[in-house]
Short mmCIF file of the C-alpha atoms (twelve columns), coordinates in Angstrom:
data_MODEL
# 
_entry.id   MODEL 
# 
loop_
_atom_site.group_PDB 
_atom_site.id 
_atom_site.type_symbol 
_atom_site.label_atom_id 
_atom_site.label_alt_id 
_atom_site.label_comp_id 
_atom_site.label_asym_id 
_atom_site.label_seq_id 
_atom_site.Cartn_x 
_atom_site.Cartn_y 
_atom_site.Cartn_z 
_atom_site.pdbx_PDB_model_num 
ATOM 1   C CA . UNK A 1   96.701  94.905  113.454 1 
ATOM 2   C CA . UNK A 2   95.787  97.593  115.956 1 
ATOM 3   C CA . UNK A 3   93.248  100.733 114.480 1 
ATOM 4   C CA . UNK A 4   92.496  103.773 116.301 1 
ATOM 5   C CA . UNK A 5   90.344  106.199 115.198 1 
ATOM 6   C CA . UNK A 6   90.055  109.127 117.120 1 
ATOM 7   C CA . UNK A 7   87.787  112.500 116.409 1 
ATOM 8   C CA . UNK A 8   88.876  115.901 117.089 1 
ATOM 9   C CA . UNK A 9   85.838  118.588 118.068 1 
ATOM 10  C CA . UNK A 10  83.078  116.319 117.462 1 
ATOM 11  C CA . UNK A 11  81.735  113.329 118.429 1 
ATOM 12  C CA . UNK A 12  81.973  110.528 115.349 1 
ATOM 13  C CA . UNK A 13  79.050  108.356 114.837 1 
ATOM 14  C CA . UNK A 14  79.766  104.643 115.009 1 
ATOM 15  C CA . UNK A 15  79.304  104.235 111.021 1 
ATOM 16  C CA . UNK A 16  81.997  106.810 110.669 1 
ATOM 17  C CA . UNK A 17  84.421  104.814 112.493 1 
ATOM 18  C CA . UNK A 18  83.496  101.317 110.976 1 
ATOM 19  C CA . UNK A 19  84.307  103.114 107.509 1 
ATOM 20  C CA . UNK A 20  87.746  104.878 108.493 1 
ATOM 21  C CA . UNK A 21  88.351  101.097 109.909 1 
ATOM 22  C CA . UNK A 22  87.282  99.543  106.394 1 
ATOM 23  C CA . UNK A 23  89.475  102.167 104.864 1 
ATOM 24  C CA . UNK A 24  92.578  100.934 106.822 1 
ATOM 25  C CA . UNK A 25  91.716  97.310  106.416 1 
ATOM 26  C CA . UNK A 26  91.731  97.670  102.816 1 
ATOM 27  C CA . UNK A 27  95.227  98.812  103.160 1 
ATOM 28  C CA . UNK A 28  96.313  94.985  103.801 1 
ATOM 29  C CA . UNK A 29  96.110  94.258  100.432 1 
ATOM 30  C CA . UNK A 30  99.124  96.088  99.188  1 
ATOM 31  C CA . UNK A 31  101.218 95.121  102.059 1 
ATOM 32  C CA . UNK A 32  100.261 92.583  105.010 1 
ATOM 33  C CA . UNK A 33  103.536 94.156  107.065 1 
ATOM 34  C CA . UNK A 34  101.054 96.360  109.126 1 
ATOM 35  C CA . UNK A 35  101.454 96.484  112.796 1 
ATOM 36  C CA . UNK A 36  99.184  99.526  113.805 1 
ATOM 37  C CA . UNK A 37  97.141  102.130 112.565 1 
ATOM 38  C CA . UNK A 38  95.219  105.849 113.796 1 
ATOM 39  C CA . UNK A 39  93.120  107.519 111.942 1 
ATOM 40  C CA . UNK A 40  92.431  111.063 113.025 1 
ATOM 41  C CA . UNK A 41  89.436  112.607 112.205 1 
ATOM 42  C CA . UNK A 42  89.050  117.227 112.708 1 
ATOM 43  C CA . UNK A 43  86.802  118.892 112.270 1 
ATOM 44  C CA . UNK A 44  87.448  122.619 111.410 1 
ATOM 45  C CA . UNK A 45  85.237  125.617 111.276 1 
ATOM 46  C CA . UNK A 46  86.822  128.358 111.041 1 
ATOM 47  C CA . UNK A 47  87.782  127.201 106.747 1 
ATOM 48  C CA . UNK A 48  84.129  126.391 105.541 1 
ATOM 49  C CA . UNK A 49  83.627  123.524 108.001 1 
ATOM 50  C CA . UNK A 50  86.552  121.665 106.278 1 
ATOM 51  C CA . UNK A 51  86.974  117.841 107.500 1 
ATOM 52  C CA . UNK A 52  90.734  116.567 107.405 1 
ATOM 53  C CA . UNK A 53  91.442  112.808 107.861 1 
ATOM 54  C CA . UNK A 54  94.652  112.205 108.932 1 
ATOM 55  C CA . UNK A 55  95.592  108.365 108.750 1 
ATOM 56  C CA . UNK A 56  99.175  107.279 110.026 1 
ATOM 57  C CA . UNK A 57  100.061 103.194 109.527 1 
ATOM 58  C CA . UNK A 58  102.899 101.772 111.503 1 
ATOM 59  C CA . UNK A 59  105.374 98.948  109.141 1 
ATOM 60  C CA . UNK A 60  108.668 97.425  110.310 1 
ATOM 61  C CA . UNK A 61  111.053 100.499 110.481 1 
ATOM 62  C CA . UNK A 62  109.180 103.023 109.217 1 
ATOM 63  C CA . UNK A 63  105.816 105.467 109.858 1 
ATOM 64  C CA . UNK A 64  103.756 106.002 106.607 1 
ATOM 65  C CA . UNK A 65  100.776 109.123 106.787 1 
ATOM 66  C CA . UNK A 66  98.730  110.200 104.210 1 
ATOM 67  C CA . UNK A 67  96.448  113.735 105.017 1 
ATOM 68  C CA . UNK A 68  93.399  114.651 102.840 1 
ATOM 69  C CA . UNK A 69  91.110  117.793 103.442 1 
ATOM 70  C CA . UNK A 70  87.596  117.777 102.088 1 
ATOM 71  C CA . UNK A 71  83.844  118.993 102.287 1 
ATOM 72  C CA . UNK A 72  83.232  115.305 103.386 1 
ATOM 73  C CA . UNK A 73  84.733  112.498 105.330 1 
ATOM 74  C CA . UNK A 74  84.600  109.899 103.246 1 
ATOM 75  C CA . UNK A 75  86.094  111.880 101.148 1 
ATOM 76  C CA . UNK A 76  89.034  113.104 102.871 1 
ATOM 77  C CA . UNK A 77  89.294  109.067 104.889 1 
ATOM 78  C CA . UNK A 78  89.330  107.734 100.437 1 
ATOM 79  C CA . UNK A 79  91.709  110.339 99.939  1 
ATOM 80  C CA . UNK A 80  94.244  109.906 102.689 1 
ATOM 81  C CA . UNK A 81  94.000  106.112 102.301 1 
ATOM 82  C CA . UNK A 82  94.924  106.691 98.602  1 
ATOM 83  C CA . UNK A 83  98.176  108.500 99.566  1 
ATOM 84  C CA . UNK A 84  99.329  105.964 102.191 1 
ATOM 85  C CA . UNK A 85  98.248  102.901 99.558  1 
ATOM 86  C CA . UNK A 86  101.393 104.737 97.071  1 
ATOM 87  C CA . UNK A 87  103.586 104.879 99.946  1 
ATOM 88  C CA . UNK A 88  102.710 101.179 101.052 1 
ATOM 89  C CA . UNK A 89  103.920 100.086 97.747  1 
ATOM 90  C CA . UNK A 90  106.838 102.243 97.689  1 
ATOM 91  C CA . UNK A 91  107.596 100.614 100.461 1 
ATOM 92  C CA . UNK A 92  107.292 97.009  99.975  1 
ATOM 93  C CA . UNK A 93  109.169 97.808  96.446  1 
ATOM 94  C CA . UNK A 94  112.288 98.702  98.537  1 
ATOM 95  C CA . UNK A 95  111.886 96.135  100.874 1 
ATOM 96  C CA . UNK A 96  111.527 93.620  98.640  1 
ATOM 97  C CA . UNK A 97  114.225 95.109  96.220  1 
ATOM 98  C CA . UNK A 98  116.434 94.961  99.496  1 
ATOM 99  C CA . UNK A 99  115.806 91.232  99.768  1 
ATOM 100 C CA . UNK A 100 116.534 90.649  96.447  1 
ATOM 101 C CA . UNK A 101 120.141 92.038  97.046  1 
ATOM 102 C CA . UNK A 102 120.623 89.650  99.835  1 
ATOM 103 C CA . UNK A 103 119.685 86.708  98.015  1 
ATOM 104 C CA . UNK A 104 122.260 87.600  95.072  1 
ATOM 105 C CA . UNK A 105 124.932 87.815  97.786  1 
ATOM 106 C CA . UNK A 106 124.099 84.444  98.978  1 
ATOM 107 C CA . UNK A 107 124.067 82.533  95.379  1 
ATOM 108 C CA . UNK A 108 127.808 84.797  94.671  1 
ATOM 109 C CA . UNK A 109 129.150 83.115  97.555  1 
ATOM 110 C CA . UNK A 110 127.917 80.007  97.073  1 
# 
């Protein structure tokens, strides 16, 4: 699995990264399908110093993102992960509902 993390006005410190990259390895454990990953971390001012982690995971056929906004970025990296962990399984729940399909077919003509 590829990760890239990349920071928007500002310059992330390296235990930043290693925790958006913890965040997206954690993310294996609902669905092992993943081929790539970016997390993208802004920094805003101009709403209270708002920090938005945006994290966007690439499975077969399909682009999953999850977007949190928060006073922190752990915060907003827990949140975003949390969204793309629901799609992740709403995803492997039609993929594997898919394959069930397929096998049914097969034992009919059988």
């Amino acid at each position: 699995m590829i990760i890239k993390v990349t920071s928007r006005h500002f310059k992330a410190h390296d235990s930043l990264i290693d925790y958006a990259e913890r965040a997206v390895e954690s993310l294996t454990r609902f669905y092992d399908g993943i081929v790539k990953a970016e997390v993208i971390l802004e920094f805003e001012k101009v709403h209270k110093s708002a920090k938005i982690a945006e994290m966007s995971v690439k499975v077969y056929n399909a682009m999953l993102t999850g977007v949190a906004k928060s006073d922190a970025f752990e915060k907003s990296i827990d949140a975003a992960a949390a969204k793309v962990q629901v799609q992740l399984k709403k995803y492997k729940e039609r993929r594997h509902a898919h394959d069930r399909q397929k096998v049914r077919r097969v034992r009919e003509k059988e």
